[in-house]
C-alpha positions in Angstrom: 188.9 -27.9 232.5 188.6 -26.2 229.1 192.8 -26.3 229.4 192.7 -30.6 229.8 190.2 -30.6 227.1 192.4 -28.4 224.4 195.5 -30.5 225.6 193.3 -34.0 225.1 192.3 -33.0 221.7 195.9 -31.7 220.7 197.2 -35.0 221.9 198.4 -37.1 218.8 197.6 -40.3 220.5 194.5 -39.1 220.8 193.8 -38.0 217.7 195.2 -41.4 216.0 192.4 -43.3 218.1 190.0 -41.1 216.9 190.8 -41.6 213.2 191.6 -45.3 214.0 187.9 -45.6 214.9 186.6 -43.5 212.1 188.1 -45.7 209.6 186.9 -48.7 211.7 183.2 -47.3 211.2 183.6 -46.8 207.6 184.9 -50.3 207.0 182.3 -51.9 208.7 179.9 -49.6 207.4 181.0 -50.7 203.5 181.4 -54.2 204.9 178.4 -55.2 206.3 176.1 -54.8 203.0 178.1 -57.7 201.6 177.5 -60.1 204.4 174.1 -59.4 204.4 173.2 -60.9 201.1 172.1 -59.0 197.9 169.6 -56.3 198.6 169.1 -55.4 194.8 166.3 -58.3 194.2 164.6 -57.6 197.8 164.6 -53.7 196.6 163.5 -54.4 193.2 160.6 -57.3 194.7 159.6 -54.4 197.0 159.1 -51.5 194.3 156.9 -54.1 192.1 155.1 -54.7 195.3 154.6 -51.2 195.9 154.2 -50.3 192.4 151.0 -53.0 191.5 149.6 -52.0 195.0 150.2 -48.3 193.2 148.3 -49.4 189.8 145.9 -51.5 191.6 143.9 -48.3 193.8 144.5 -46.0 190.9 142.2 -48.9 189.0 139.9 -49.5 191.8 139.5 -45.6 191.7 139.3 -45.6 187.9 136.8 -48.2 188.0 134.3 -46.9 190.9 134.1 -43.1 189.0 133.2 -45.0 185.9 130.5 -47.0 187.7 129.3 -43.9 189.7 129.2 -42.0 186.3 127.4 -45.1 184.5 125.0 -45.2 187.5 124.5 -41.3 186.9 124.1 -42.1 182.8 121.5 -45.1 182.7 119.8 -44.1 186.3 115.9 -43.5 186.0 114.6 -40.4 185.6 112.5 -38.3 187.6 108.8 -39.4 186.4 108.1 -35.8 187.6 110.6 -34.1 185.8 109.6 -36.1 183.1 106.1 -35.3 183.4 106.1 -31.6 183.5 109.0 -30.9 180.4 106.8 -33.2 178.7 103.6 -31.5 179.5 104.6 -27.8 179.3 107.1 -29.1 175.5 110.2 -27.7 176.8 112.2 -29.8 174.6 110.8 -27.6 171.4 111.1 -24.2 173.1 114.3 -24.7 175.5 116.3 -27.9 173.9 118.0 -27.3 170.1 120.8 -28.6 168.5 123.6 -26.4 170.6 121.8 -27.3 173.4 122.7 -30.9 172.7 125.8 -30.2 171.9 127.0 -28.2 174.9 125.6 -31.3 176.9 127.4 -33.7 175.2 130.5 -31.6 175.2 129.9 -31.7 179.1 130.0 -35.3 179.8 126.0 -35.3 179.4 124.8 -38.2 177.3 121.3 -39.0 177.0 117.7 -38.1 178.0 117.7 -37.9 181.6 120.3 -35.2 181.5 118.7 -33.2 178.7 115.1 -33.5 181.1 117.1 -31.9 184.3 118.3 -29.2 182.5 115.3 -27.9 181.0 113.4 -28.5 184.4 116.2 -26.6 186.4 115.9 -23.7 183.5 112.2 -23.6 184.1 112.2 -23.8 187.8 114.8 -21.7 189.2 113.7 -18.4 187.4 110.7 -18.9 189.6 112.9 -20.2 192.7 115.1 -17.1 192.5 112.4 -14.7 192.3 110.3 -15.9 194.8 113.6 -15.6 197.6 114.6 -12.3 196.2 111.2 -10.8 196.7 110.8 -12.3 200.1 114.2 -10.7 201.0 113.3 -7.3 199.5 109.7 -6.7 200.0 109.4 -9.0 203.4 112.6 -9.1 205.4 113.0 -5.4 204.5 116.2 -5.5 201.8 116.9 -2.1 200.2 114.3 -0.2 202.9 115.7 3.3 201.1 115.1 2.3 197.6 111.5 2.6 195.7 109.2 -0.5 195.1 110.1 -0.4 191.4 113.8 -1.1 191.9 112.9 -3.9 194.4 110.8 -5.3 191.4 113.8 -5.0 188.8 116.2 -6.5 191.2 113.8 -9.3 191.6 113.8 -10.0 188.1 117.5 -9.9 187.5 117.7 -12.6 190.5 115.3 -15.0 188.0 116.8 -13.9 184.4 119.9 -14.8 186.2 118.4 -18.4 187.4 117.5 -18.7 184.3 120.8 -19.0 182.9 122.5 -20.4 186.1 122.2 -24.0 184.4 123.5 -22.5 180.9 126.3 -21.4 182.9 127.2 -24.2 184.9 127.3 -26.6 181.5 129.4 -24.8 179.8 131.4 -24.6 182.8 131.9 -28.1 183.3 132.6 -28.4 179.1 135.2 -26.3 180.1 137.1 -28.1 182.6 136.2 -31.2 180.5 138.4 -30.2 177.5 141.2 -29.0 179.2 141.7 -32.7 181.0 141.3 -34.2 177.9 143.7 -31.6 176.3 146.2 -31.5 179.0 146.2 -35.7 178.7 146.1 -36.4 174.9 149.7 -36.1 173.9 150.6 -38.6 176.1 147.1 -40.5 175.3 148.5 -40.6 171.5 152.2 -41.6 173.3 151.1 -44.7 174.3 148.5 -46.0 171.2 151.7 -44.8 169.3 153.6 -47.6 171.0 150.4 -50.0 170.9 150.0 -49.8 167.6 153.7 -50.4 166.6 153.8 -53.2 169.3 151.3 -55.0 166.6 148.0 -54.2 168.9 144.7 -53.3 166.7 143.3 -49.9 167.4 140.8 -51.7 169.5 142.8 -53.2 171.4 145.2 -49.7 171.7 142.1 -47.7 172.9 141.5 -50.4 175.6 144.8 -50.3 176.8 145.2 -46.1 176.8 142.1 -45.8 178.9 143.3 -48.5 181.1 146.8 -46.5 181.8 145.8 -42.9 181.1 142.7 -43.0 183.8 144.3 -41.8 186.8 145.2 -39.0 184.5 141.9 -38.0 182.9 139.1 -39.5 184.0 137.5 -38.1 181.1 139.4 -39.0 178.6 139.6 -42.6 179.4 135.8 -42.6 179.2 136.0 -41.5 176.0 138.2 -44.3 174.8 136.1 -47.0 176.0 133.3 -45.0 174.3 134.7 -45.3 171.2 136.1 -48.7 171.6 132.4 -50.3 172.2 131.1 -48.4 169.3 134.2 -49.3 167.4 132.3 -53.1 168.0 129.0 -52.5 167.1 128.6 -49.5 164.6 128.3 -50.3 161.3 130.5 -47.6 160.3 134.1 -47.3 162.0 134.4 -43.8 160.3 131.0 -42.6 162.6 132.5 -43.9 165.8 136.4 -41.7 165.3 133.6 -38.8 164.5 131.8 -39.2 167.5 134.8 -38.9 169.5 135.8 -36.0 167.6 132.4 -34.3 168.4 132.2 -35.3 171.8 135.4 -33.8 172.8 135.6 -30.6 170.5 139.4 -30.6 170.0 141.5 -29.7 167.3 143.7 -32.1 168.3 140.9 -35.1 168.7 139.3 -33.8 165.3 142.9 -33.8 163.5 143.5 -38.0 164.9 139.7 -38.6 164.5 140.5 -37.8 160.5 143.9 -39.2 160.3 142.4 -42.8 161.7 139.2 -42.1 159.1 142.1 -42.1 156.5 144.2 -44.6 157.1 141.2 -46.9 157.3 140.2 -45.6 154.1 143.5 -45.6 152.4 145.0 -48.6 154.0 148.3 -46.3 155.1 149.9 -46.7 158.0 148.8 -45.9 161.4 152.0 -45.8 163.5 153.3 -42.7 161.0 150.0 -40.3 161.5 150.1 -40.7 165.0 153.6 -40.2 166.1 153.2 -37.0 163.6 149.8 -36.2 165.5 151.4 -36.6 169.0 154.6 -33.7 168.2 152.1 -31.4 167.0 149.9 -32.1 170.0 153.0 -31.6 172.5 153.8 -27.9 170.5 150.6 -26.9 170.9 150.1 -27.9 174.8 153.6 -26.0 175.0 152.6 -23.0 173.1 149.9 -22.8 175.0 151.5 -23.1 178.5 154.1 -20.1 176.4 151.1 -18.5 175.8 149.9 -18.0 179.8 153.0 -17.2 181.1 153.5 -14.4 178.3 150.2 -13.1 179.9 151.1 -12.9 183.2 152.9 -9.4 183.2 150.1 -7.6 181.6 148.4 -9.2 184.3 150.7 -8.3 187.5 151.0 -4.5 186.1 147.9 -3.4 188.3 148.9 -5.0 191.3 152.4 -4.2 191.6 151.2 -0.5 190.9 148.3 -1.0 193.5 150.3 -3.3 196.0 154.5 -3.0 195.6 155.1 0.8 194.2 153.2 2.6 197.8 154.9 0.4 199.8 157.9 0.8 197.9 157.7 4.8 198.3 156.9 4.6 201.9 160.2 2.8 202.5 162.3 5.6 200.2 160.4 8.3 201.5 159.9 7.7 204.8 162.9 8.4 206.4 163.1 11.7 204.7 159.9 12.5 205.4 161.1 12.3 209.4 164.0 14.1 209.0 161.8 16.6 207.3 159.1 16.5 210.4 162.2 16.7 212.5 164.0 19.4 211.4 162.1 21.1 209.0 162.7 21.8 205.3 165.8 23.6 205.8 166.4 23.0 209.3 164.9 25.9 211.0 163.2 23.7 213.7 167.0 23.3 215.5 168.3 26.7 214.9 165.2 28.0 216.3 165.3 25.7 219.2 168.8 26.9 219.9 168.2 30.3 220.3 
């Protein structure tokens, strides 16, 4: 069998179909495109489909966070909250200017945010003490340590809900400004080419936070921010301020004062921001330069902890059997042998 099959395929008539075919394939193959029309305008028709499908769910997605986050903004608050900070003053002894800040540099505008955080700072202190000493003096947590270190841990359990909303703020600022920061270059890409198109800065603003949404969420917030107060402020220069403090950027600060100036000084916008953008992209770069350069220091203690004991196992383990084996100079066979 396996002879007849060798012969078959050594056979040059058999061989010439075979190619014969092949080339039939390959013409047909380069042929049949042709007759079937021109594919470019189908293919091009169906990325444009796909593509405003695309831009259409990234808006519908853009649009229901903002709503959920306006909802959040303008929703009513808590007429018990409200009661009780107001009874008790928190706002004078809890709620100063940082405060307000740190908020606003979260995402937090207004009163009904500023209410829950001062309730949450005055209620879980309480919250968290009262479950700590259930679980240490009730359920029996710590049975071999003395009633004054059940009291202290207790206390640690509320200073630490005390500062739990502290913490989580300035967490969320945290995360805030690196969307915005990780999006502005190419936020100040596209008002560059905006503005040069003959668009106002208005308009420009509108038109970034429409496109750079499914980016940053936060940062096209802060667009239309400034936009409406671009409309109704009285001062232009307190709206590119406003900005600048709500996002508390370099970057922001450094376009906030460049559009203050051009305003001011009639000089061109296009230059400042194209200028603004490069230095924007270094520093997103230098800082990207700047993690990776840290990652070594960082690796040194596992790789000592992790690779070098493994690492020496593999070395040293054979030897180490030869050693059980034999001995340390081989005495285990020559004793064997006699």
């Amino acid at each position: 069998m396996f002879t007849q099959l060798s012969k078959s395929i050594s056979d040059p008539a058999f061989l010439i179909a075979v190619f014969v075919g092949i080339a039939v394939f390959a013409t047909l193959f380069t042929l049949i495109p042709s007759f079937a029309g021109n594919t470019l305008k189908t293919r091009m028709k169906s990325v444009a489909i796909e593509r405003d499908e695309l831009r259409a769910k990234q808006r519908a997605r853009l649009a229901a966070e903002t709503d959920k986050r306006r909802r959040g903004l303008r929703e009513e608050q808590s007429t018990g909250m409200k009661h009780i900070v107001e009874r008790l003053d928190l706002r004078r002894a809890l709620a100063d200017e940082s405060t307000m800040t740190k908020l606003r540099l979260a995402g937090f505008r207004g009163q009904n945010p500023l209410t829950k955080f001062l309730f949450f700072r005055l209620v879980l202190p309480f919250v968290g003490f009262s479950l700590a000493a259930v679980y240490v003096f009730l359920l029996g947590g710590l049975p071999e340590q003395p009633t004054f270190v059940k009291l202290f841990v207790s206390i640690l359990v509320a200073y630490a809900g005390f500062y739990a909303p502290v913490l989580y703020v300035s967490n969320r600022a945290t995360k805030r400004k690196f969307s915005i920061q990780r999006a502005w270059p190419d936020a100040l890409d596209l008002m560059l080419i905006c503005v040069e198109s003959g668009m106002s800065i208005e308009a420009a603003m509108r038109k970034v936070a429409d496109e750079i949404g499914a980016q940053s969420v936060e940062l096209a917030e802060e667009f239309v921010l400034t936009t409406a107060e671009l409309s109704f402020l009285q001062e232009r220069r307190q709206a590119y301020e406003n900005l600048a403090n709500r996002t508390g950027l370099e970057s922001v600060k450094g376009v906030a004062q460049a559009l203050i100036q051009a305003e001011r000084y009639g000089t061109p916008i296009a230059t400042a921001l194209r200028v603004l953008a490069n230095e924007s992209r270094e520093m997103r770069m230098n800082e990207a330069e700047k993690k990776a350069a840290a990652l070594p220091p960082k690796l040194t203690v596992p790789m000592i902890l992790f690779f070098l004991p493994v690492l020496f196992c593999v070395i040293l383990g054979p030897a180490g059997i030869q050693i059980s084996e034999r001995g340390i100079f081989g005495d285990k066979n020559q004793s064997s042998s006699q």
